[in-house]
KEMIDO-77144 format. One record per residue (C-alpha): residue number from 1; residue in three letters; x, y, z. Coordinates in nm, 3 decimals. Layout:
<nodes>
NODE|num|residu|u|v|w
NODE|NUM|ala|X|Y|Z
...
</nodes>
This chain:
<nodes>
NODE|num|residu|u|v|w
NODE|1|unk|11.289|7.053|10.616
NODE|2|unk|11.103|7.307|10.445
NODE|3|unk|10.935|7.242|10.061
NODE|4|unk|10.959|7.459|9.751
NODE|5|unk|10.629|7.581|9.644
NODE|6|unk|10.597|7.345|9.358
NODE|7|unk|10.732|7.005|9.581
NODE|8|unk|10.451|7.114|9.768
NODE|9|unk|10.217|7.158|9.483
NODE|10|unk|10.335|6.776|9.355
NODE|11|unk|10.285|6.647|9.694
NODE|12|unk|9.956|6.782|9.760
NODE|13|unk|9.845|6.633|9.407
NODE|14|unk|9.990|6.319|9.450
NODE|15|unk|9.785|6.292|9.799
NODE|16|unk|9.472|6.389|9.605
NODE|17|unk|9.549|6.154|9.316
NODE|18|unk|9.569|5.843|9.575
NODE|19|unk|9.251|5.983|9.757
NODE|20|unk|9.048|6.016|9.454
NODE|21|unk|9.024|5.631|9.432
NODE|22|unk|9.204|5.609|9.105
NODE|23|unk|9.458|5.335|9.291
NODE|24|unk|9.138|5.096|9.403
NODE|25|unk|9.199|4.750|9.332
NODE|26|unk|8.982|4.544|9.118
NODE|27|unk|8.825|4.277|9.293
NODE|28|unk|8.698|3.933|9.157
NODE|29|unk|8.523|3.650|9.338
NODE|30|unk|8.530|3.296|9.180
NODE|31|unk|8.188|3.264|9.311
NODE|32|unk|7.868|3.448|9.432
NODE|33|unk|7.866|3.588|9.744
NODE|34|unk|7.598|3.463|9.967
NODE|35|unk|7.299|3.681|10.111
NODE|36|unk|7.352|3.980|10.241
NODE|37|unk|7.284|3.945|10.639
NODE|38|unk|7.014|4.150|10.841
NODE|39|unk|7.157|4.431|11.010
NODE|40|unk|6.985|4.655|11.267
NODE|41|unk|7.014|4.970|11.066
NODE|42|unk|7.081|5.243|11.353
NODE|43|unk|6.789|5.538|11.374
NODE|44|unk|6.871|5.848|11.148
NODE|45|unk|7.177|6.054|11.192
NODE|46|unk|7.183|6.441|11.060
NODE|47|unk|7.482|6.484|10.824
NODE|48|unk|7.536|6.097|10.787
NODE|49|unk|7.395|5.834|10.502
NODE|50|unk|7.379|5.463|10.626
NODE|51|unk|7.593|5.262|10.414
NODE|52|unk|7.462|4.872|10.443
NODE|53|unk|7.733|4.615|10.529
NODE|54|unk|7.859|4.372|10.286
NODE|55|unk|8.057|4.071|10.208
NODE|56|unk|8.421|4.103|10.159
NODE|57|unk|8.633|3.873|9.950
NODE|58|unk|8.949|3.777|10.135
NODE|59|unk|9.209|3.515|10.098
NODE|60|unk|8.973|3.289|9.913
NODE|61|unk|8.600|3.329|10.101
NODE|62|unk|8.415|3.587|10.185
NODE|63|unk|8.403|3.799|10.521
NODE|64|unk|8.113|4.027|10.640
NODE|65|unk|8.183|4.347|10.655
NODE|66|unk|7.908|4.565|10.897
NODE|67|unk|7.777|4.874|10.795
NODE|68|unk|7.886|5.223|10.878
NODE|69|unk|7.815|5.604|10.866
NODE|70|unk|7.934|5.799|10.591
NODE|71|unk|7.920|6.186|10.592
NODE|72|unk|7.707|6.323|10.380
NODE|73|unk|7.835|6.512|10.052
NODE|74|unk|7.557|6.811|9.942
NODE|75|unk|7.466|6.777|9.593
NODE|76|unk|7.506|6.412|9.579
NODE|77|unk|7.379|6.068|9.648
NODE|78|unk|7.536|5.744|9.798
NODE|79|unk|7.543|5.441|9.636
NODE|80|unk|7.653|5.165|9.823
NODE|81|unk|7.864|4.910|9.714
NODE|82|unk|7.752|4.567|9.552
NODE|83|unk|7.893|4.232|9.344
NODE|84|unk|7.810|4.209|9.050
NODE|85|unk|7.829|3.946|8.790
NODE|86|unk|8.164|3.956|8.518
NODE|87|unk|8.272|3.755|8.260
NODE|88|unk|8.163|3.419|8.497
NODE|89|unk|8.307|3.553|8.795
NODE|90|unk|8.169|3.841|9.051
NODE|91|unk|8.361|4.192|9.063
NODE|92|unk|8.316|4.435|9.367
NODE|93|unk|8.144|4.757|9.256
NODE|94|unk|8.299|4.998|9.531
NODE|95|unk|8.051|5.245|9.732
NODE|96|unk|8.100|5.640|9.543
NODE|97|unk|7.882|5.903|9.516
NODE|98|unk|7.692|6.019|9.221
</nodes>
């Protein structure tokens, strides 16, 4: 099946829209999470930032989530992700680059 230029134009925006992170979910925590656990951060990797692991809230508790390698974007800076306190719960602050 072959796409009209403009299907194609709607398609390739609606791909960017859902990439861009504007369909994240909002996450809240009843509680804190606990302390983050020691990881053995891997020795540097050219092109890559280390982003730290962290705890996960799913179906009611949390789950530890290791860290990872994420490419590195020129011009920016990581900033991992983090819970933070809201409204006497904790909200998920995803990882993005500033």
């Amino acid at each position: 099946m072959r796409l009209s230029p403009v299907a194609r134009l709607v398609a390739a925006a609606v791909t960017l829209f859902a990439a861009s992170g504007a369909f994240a979910q909002v996450v809240i925590a009843p509680m804190a999470p606990p302390p983050p656990r020691v990881e053995v951060v891997p020795g540097p990797r050219a092109g890559y930032v280390w982003d730290p692991g962290h705890w996960r809230w799913v179906g009611g508790r949390y789950v530890w989530v290791g860290g990872h390698w994420q490419p590195v974007r020129p011009g920016v800076r990581w900033v991992p992700g983090h819970w933070a306190p809201y409204r006497g719960t904790w909200r998920w602050i995803p990882g993005h680059w500033a």
